[in-house]
C-alpha positions in Angstrom: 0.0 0.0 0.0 1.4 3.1 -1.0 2.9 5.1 1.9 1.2 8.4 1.6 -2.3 6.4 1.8 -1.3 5.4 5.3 -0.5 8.4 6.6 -4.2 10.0 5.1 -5.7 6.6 7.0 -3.5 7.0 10.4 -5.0 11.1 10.1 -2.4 12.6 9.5 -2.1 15.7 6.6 1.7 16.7 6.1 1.1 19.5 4.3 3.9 22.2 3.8 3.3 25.4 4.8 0.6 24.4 7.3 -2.9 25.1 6.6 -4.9 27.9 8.6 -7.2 25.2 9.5 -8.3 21.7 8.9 -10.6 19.2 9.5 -9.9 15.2 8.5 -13.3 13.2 7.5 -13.9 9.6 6.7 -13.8 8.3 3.3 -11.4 9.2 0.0 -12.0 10.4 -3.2 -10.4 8.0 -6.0 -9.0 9.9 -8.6 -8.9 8.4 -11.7 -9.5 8.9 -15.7 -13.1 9.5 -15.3 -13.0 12.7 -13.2 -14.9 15.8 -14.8 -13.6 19.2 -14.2 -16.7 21.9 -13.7 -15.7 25.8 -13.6 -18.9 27.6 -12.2 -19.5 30.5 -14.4 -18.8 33.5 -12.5 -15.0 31.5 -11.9 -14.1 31.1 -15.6 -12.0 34.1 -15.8 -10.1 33.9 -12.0 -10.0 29.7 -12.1 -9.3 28.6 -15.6 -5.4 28.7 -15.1 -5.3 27.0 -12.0 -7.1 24.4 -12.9 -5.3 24.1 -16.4 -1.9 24.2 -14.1 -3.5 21.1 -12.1 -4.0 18.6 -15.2 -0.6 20.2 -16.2 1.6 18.5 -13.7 -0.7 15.6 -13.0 -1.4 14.6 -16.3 2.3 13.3 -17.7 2.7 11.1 -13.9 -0.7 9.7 -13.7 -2.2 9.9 -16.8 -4.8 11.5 -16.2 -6.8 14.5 -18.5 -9.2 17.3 -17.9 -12.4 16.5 -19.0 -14.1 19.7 -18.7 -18.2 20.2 -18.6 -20.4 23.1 -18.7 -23.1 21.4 -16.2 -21.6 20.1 -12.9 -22.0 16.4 -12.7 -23.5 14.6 -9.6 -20.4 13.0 -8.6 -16.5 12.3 -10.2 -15.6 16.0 -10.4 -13.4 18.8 -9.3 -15.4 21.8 -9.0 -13.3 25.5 -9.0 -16.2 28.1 -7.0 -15.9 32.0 -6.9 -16.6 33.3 -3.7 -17.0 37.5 -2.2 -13.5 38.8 -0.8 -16.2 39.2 2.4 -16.1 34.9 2.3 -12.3 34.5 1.2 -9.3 36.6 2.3 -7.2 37.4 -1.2 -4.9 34.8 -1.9 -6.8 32.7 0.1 -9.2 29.1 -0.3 -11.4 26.6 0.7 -10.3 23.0 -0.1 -13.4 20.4 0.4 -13.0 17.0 -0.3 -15.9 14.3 0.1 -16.5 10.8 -1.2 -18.1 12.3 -4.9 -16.9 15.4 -5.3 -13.9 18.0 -4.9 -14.1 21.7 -4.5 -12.0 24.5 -4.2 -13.3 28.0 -3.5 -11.4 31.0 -3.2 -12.3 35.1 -4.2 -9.5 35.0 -6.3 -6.7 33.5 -9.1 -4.3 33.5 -6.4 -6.5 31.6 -4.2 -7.4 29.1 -6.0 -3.6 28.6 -7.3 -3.2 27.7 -4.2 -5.8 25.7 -2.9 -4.4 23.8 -6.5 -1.1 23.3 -4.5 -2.6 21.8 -1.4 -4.5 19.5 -3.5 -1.5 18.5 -5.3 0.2 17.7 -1.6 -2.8 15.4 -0.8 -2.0 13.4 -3.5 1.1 10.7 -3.8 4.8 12.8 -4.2 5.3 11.3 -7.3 2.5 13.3 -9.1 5.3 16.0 -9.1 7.6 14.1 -12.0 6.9 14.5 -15.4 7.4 10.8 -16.0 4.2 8.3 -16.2 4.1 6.2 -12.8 1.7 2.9 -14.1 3.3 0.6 -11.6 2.3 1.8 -8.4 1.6 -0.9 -5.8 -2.0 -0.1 -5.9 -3.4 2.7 -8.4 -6.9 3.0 -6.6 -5.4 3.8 -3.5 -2.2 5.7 -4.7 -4.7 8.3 -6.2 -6.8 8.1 -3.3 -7.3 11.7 -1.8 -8.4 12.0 1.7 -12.1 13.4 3.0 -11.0 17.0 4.1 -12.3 20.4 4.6 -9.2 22.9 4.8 -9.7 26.7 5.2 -6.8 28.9 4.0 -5.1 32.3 3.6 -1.5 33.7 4.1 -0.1 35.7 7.0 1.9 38.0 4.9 0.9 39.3 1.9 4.8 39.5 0.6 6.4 36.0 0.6 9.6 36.4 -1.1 12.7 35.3 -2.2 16.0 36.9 -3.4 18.1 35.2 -6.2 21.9 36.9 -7.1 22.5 36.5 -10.6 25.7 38.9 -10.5 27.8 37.0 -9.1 26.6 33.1 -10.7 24.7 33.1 -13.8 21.8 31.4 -14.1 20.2 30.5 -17.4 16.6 31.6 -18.3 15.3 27.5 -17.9 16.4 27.5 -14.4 15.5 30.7 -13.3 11.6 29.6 -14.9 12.7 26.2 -12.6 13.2 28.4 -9.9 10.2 29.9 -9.8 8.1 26.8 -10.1 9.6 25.3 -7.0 8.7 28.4 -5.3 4.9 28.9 -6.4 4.9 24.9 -5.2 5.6 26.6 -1.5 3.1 29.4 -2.1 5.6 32.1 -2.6 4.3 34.9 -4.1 7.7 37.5 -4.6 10.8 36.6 -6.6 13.1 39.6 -6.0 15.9 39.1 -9.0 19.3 40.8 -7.9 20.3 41.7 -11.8 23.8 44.0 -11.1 26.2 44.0 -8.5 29.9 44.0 -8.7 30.4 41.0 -10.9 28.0 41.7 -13.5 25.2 43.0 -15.2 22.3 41.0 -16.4 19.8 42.7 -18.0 19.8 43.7 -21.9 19.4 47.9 -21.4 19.7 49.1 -25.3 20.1 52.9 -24.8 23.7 51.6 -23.2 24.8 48.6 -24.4 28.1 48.4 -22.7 26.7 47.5 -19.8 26.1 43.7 -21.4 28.6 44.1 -23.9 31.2 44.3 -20.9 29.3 44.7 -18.1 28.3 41.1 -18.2 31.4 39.6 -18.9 34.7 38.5 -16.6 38.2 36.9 -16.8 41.1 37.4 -18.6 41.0 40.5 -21.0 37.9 41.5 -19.7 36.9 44.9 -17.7 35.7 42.3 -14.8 38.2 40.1 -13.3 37.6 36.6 -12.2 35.9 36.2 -9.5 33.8 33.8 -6.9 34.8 30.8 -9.6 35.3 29.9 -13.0 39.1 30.7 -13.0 40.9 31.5 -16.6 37.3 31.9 -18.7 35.1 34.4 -20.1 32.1 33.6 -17.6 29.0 35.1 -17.4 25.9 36.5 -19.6 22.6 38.8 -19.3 19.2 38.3 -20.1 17.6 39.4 -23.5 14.5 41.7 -22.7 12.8 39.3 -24.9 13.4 36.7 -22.2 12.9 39.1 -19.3 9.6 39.5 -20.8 9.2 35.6 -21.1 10.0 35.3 -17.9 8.1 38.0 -16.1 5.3 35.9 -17.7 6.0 32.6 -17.0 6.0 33.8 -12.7 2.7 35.5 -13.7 1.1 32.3 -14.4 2.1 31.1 -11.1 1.0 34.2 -9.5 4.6 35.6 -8.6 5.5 38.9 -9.5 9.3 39.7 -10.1 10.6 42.4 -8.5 14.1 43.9 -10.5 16.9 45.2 -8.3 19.6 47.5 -9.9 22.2 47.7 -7.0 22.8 51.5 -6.4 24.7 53.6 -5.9 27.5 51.4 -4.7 28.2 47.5 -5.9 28.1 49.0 -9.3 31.9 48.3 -10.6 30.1 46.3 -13.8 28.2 49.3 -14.5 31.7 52.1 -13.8 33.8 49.2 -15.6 31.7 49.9 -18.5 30.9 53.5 -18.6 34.0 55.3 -16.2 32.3 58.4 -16.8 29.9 57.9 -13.9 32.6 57.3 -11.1 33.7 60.6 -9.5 36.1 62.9 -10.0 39.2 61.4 -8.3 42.6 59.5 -8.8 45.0 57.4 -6.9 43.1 54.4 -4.9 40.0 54.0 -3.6 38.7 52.6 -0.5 37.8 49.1 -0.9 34.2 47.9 -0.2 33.9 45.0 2.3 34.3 42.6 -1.0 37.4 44.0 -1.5 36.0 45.9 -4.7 37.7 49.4 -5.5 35.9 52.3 -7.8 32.9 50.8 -7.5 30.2 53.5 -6.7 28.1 56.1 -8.8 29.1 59.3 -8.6 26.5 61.0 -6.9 26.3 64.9 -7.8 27.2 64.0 -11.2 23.5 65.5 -13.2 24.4 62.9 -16.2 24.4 59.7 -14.1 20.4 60.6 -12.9 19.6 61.2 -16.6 21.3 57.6 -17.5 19.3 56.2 -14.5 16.0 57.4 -15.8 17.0 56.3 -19.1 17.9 52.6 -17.5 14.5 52.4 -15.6 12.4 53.7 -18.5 13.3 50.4 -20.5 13.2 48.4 -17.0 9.3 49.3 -16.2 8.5 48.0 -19.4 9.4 44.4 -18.8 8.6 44.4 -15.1 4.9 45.4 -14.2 5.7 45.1 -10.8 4.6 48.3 -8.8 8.0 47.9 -6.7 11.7 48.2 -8.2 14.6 47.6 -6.2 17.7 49.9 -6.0 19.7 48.7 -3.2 21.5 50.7 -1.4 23.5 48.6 0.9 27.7 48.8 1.7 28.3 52.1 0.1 31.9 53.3 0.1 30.7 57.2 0.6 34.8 57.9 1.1 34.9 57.4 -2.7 33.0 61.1 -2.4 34.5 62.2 0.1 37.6 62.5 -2.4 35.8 64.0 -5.2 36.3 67.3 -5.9 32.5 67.6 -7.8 30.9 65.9 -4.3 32.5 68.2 -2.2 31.3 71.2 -3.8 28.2 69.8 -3.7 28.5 69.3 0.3 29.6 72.5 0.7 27.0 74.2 -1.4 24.5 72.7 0.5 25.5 72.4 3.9 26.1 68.7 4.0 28.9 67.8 6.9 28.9 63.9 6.2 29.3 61.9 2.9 26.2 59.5 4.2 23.9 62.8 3.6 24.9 61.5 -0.2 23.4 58.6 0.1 20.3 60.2 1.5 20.4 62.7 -1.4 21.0 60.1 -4.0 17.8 58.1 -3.0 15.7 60.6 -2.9 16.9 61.3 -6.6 16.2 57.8 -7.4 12.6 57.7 -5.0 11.5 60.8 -7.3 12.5 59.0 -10.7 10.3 55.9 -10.2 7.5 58.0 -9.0 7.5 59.6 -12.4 6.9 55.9 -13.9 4.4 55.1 -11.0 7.2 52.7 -9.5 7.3 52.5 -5.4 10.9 52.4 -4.1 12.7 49.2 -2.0 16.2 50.0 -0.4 17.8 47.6 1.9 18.0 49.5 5.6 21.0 51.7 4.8 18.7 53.7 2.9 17.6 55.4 6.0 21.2 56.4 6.8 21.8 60.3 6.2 18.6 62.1 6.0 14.7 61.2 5.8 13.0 59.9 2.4 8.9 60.2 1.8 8.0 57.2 3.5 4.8 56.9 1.6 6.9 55.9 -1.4 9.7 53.8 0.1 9.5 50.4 1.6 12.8 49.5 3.9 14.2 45.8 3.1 15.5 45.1 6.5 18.8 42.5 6.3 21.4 44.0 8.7 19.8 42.8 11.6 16.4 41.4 13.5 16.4 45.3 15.3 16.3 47.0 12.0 13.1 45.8 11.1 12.4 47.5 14.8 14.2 50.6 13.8 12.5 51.2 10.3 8.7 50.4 11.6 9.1 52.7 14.6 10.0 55.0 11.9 7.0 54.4 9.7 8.0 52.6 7.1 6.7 49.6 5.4 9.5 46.6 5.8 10.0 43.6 4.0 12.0 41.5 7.0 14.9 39.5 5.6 17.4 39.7 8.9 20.7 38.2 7.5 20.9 35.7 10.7 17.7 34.1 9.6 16.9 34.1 5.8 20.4 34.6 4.1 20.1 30.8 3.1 23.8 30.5 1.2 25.4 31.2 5.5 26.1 27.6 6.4 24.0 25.0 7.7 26.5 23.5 9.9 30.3 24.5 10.3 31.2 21.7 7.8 29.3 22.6 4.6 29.9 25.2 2.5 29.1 28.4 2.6 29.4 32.1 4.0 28.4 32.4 7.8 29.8 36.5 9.1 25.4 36.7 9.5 25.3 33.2 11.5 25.9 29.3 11.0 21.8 29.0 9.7 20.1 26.0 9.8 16.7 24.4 9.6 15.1 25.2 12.7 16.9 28.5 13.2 15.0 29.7 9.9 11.9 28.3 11.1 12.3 30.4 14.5 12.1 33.5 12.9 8.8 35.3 13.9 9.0 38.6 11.5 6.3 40.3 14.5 7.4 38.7 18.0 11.6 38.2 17.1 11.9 42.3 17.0 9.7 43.0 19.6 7.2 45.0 17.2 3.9 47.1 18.9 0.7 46.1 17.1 0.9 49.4 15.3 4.4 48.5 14.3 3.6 45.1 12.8 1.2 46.8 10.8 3.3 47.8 8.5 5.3 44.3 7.8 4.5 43.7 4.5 6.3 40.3 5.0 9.5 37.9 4.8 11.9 36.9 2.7 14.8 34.6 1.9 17.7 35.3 0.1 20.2 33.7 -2.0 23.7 35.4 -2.6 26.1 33.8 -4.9 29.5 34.3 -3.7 29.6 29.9 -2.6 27.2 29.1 -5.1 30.0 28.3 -8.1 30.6 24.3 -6.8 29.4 21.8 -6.5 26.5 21.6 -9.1 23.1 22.7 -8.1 24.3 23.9 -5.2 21.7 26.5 -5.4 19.3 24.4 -4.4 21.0 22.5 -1.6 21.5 26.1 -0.1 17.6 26.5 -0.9 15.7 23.6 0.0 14.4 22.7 2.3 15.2 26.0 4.1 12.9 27.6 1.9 10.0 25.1 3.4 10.4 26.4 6.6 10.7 30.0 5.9 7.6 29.8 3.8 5.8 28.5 6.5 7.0 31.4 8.6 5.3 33.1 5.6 2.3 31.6 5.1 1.4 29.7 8.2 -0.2 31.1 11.2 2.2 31.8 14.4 -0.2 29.8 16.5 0.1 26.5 14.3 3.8 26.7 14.1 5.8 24.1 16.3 9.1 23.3 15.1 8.6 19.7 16.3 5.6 19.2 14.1 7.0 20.9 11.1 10.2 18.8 11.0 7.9 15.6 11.3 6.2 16.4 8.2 9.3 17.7 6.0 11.1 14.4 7.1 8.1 11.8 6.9 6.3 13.2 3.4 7.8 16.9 1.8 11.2 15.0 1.3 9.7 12.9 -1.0 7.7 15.6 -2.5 10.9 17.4 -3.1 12.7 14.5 -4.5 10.3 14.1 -7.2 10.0 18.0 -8.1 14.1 17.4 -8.8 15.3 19.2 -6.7 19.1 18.6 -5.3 17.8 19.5 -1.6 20.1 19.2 1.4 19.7 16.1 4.0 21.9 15.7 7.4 25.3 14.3 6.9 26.0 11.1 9.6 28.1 11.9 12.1 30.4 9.5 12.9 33.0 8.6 15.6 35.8 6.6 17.0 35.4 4.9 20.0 37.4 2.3 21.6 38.5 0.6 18.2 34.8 0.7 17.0 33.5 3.9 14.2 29.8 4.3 15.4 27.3 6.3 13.1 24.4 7.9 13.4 22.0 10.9 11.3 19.2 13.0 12.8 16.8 10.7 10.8 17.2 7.2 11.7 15.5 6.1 8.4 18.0 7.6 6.1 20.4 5.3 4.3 24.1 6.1 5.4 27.0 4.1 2.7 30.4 4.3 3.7 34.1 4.0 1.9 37.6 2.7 4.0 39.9 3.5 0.6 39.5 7.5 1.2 37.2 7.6 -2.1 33.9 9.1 -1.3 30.8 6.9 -1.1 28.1 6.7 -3.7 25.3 4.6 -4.2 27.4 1.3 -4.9 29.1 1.8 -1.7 28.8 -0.4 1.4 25.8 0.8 3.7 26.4 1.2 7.4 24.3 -1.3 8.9 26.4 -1.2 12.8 29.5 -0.4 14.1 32.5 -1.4 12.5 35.6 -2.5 14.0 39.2 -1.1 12.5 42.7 -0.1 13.6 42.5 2.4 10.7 40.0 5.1 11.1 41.7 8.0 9.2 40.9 6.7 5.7 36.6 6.2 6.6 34.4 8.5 4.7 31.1 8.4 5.4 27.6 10.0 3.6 23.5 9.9 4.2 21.7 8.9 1.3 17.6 9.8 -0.2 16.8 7.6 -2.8 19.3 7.5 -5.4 20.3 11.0 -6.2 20.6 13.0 -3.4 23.3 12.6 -1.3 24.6 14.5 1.6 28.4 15.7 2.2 31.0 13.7 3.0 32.7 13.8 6.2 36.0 11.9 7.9 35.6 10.1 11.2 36.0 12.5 14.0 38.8 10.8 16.2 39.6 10.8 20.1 42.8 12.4 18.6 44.6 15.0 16.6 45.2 13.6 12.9 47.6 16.3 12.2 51.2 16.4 13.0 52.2 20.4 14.2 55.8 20.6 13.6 57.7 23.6 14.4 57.4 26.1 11.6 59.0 29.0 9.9 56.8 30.8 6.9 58.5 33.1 4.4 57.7 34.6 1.1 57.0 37.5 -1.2 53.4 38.4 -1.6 51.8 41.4 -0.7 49.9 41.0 2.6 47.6 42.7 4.8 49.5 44.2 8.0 47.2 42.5 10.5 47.8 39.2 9.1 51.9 38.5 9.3 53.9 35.5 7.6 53.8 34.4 11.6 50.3 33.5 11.1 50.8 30.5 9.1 53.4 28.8 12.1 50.9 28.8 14.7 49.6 25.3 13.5 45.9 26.7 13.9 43.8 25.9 11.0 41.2 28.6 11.6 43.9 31.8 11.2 44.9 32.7 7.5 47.3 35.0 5.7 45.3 37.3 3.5 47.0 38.6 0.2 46.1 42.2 -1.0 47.0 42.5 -4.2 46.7 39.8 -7.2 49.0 37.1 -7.1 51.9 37.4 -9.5 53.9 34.7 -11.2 57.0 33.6 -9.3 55.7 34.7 -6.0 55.8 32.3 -3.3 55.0 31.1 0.3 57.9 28.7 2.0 57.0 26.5 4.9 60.5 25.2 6.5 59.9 23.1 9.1 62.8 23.2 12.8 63.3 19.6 11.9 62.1 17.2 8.6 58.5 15.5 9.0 57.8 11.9 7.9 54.2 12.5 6.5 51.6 10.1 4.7 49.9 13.1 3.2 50.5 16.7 3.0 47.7 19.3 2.1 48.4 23.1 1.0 45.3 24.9 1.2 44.4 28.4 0.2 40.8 30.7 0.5 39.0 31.5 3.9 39.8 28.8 6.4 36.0 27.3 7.4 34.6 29.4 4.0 36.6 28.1 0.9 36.4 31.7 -0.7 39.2 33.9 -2.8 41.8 30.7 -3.2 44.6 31.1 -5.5 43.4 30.1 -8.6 46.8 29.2 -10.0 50.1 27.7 -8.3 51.8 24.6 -8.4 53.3 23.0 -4.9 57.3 21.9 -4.9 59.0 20.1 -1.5 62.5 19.4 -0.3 64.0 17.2 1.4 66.9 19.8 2.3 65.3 23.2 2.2 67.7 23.3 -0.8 66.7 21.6 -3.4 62.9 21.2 -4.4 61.0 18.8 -6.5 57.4 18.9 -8.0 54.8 18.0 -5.3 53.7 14.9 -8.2 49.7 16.4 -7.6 48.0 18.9 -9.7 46.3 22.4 -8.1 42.6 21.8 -7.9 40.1 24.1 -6.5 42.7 26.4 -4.6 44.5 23.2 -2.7 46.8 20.7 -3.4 47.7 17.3 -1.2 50.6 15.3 -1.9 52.0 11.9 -0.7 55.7 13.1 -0.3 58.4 10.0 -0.8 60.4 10.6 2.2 61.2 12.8 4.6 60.3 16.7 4.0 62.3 19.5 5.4 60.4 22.6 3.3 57.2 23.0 1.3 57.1 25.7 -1.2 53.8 27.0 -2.6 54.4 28.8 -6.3 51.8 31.2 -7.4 51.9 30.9 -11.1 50.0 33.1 -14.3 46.4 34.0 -14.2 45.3 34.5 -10.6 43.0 38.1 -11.0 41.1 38.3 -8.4 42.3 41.5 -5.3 42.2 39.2 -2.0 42.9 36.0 -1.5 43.9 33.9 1.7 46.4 31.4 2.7 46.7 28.7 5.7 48.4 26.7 7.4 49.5 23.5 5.8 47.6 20.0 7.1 50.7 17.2 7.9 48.5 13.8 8.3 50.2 11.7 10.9 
């Protein structure tokens, strides 16, 4: 008997995000190739699409096709009901099924979208795969759909999240992807990030630069490399022909795209491709916290609000969205503190700090979409410097939970995105990748997140929460494939419960129960690459014991130091061995999604720390000394300043030669795997004299090596082609 059919018979609905309310009868509803499909009359117009989007993504798995009539049938049907806004919150639905019949009601498209979606979730997961599934264990029952009465709306009316194309490119099929996994979730927002630093994405014809280089880095381009894809041209924009096709492929699912042009700072692929805007100064800059130089608008410059306009102009007419994004976040205001044109401007108008720019400049920009009926988002440093017309700005609140606090004591309309919460490419656990200066973020500490009760917000104050959102920065997201969606999903779950669900029906406990016991295998057959726990596993008393936080889940195991896949042995108990170092270990969900892989954690250090003196010639940061790299702590870093140039070097010489099974050089962030050297090659010595090749190629900033024989000195050699402004060194790893 299929699985899902016990659950509906043991009463229990896993539905993700939780329902306002709902209320289990007896009996099911067979689904099968006779069902009728009856749009009342006065729905035809709000209900037509939803119920075409239904048959859509049923129709390949189960075989099944509308059948539509224009009188409603006595039994065997899905009926789609208009009801008064007075009956049905917007976006909201009722969802009755009995023995004969199915209906779902809801005042408008949204709502019954939606009440689509939970009807999809109360069949089996596989509905979700475009692949015909004949040989279920019992079609009756794996199309049976439990007697139910749900009655739903959203908390929030803005449901959102963020995707960074800038600094990853994503093509047009997966953003569309990208969407449709979030309408599944009952997401309404998709805010697309199109500039930043690393690139420009959208097609603006008035100045084509900004795609013809704007969108481009690597070698011989005005953007160097950067967050991946050493040694190529990387990158690419969107066509407004494809903005366009997009915009209306969200439509469909009732998401509207919000476009973000990142202003007036993160802009060096906009002042790489038109100079002219930067400000009147020479010499260096002031790096932004990304380590990015000459990277913001110039903002008393008149040409640069007429180029603006003329930017937006061709933007409103792909996005109808009443919002448009323009940043507004990590300014470098120094770079107008030196310009001569800024200064004046300051003077002339009795301005004392550079931030009053910044206010100045968004009221510039808050006046230009009001001419095109456009209402302005800025993330929270928009408020920095001076007041702007709160009826026409809304405040994006990421810094922190208290900003949301700050902005709606202020009056303004928030959309809360606090960075500790809902920036979902910060790390799950210390061991996976990603960024984590906002927090180490995982499952349930998304699902905590209460936009209202975590700031501490009046009544009067939440009032003016619009709602929440996630968000998806690219820096990590260039390896492993998909990892978009490992960062994502199932994150995304809980935060659009936080979303959608009331507070009241929210327990973490209960949540997790239904992600693990049903939505995993809903996700699994929507395709995506989700994340699942890793095993832990540990060495104790000549026995490696694991375990994951789901007891279900498959764990495989290697004992070569290859990593597991599905061929690999499975863990079944502990396992007894004088060896432990060489273990890897890895959870498995069905047969394509695995978790990472992680070594056994031992009762002991698996590192030798010799005494160790570090040379070289690079150029590096005065806080982080070649002294650094001898304390034999993995977690501190050199950190390089300028690019690395050919023939520069690190030297580890170590008091007295080490006897080592494996060495492992290792360059980028130490816990964060960002800004590596791109390009080096690693030599050793047995003398400290003379050096031979290391015998193992540079891969992904790091090299290890099994060295024959004693070493006395390890030298790293930076060779052609590293770009990119920072990047970090660290200690080296000497396996015992």
């Amino acid at each position: 008997m299929n699985t899902l059919f016990l659950i509906f018979m043991t009463g229990l609905i896993h539905l993700v995000p939780a329902p306002v309310k709902t209320t289990l009868k007896e009996g099911v509803f067979t689904l099968n190739n006779s069902l009728k499909v009856y749009v009342a009359p006065q729905a035809k117009k709000t209900a037509a699409d939803a119920a075409v989007y239904f048959f859509e993504t049923i129709g390949p798995s189960m075989g099944i096709n509308a059948v539509y009539t224009n009188t409603q049938p006595s039994g065997n049907v899905l009926i789609f009901e208009l009801k008064d806004a007075t009956e049905v919150p917007a976006e909201g639905y009722f969802l009755e099924v009995s023995p004969t019949c199915i209906i779902i009601s809801a005042s408008n498209g949204a709502g019954f979208f939606y009440g689509v979606q939970t009807l999809l979730q109360l069949l089996p997961p596989y509905v979700y795969e475009p692949v015909y599934h004949p040989d279920q264990d019992d079609p009756s029952l794996s199309c049976a759909v439990p007697c139910i009465l749900i009655e739903d709306y959203p908390r929030f009316s803005h449901r959102g999240m963020m995707m960074d194309v800038s600094r990853q490119f994503y093509s047009v099929t997966y953003v569309k992807q990208y969407i449709d996994w979030m309408a599944k979730h009952k997401l309404n927002r998709f805010h697309w990030h199109l500039s930043d630093d690393n690139g420009w994405r959208l097609e603006i014809k008035k100045y084509p630069l900004l795609t013809e280089k704007g969108a481009w880095r690597g070698p011989g381009e005005v953007l160097a490399t950067s967050y991946g894809h050493p040694g190529e041209r990387y990158g690419g924009f969107y066509t407004q022909q494809e903005i366009k096709d997009i915009v209306t492929y969200a439509a469909k699912r009732h998401i509207e795209i919000i476009p973000e042009i990142d202003l007036p700072g993160h802009g060096k692929a906009a002042t790489g491709s038109y100079p002219e805007i930067l400000c009147n100064t020479s010499g260096e800059a002031e790096l932004s916290i990304q380590g990015v130089s000459h990277n913001v608008w110039c903002a008393t410059r008149e040409e640069n609000y007429k180029m603006l306009e003329d930017i937006i102009r061709e933007m409103v007419s792909l996005f109808p969205s009443k919002y448009f994004h323009v940043g507004g976040d990590e300014v470098v205001t120094s770079q107008w503190s030196a310009c001569s044109l800024c200064r004046d401007f300051m003077h002339s108008h009795n301005m004392s700090e550079p931030i009053e720019l910044q206010s100045y400049f968004m009221g510039r920009m808050q006046k230009i979409l009001k001419k095109f009926g456009k209402t302005m988002i800025g993330w929270d440093e928009v408020m920095e410097g001076g007041e702007l017309d709160r009826k026409d700005v809304i405040i994006h609140a990421w810094q922190r939970v208290d900003k949301i606090k700050e902005a709606t004591s202020k009056g303004y309309r928030v959309i809360a995105q606090p960075a500790a919460y809902c920036y979902l490419d910060m790390k799950q656990t210390i061991h996976e990748r990603g960024l984590m200066w906002a927090a180490i973020i995982d499952l349930e500490k998304v699902y905590s997140l209460d936009p209202i009760k975590t700031p501490g917000l009046t009544p009067e104050e939440a009032r003016l929460v619009m709602g929440v959102q996630g968000g998806l920065w690219a820096e990590m997201l260039d390896k492993p494939a998909r990892i978009a969606e490992y960062q994502t999903y199932p994150r995304l779950c809980a935060l659009a419960e936080v979303a959608w669900s009331p507070q009241e029906n929210r327990v973490w406990e209960d949540f997790n129960k239904r992600l693990s016991q049903t939505h995993f295998e809903r996700l699994y057959y929507m395709g995506i690459n989700f994340r699942i726990p890793y095993p832990d596993a540990a060495y104790v008393n000549g026995y490696i014991c694991a375990r994951t936080d789901y007891p279900w889940m498959v764990i495989r195991y290697t004992c070569d130091g290859s990593e597991p896949d599905g061929r690999s042995p499975l863990y079944t108990g502990p396992i007894s061995t004088d060896n432990p170092e060489k273990y890897l270990f890895a959870s498995f969900y069905g047969n394509r999604i695995r978790s990472i892989v992680r070594e056994v954690d031992l009762p002991y250090d698996r590192y030798q720390r010799p005494v160790t003196r570090v040379t070289g010639n690079v150029a590096i940061h005065p806080q982080t000394p070649y002294t650094v790299l001898e304390d034999n702590d993995f977690n501190t870093y050199l950190r390089v300043v300028k690019p690395l140039e050919e023939g520069q070097y690190i030297l580890y010489t170590f008091e007295s030669p080490v006897t080592a099974g494996r060495i492992s050089v290792l360059t980028g962030l130490p816990g964060v795997d960002i800004d590596p050297a791109d390009y080096a090659h690693v030599e050793y010595s047995a003398d400290g004299l003379d050096f031979v090749p290391s015998g193992s190629e540079w891969k992904d900033g790091r090299c290890v090596f099994a060295p024959k024989g004693p070493v006395k000195a390890v030298k790293l050699c930076f060779d052609k082609g590293n770009m990119f402004l920072t990047s970090y060194i660290q200690d080296l790893r000497i396996d015992k």
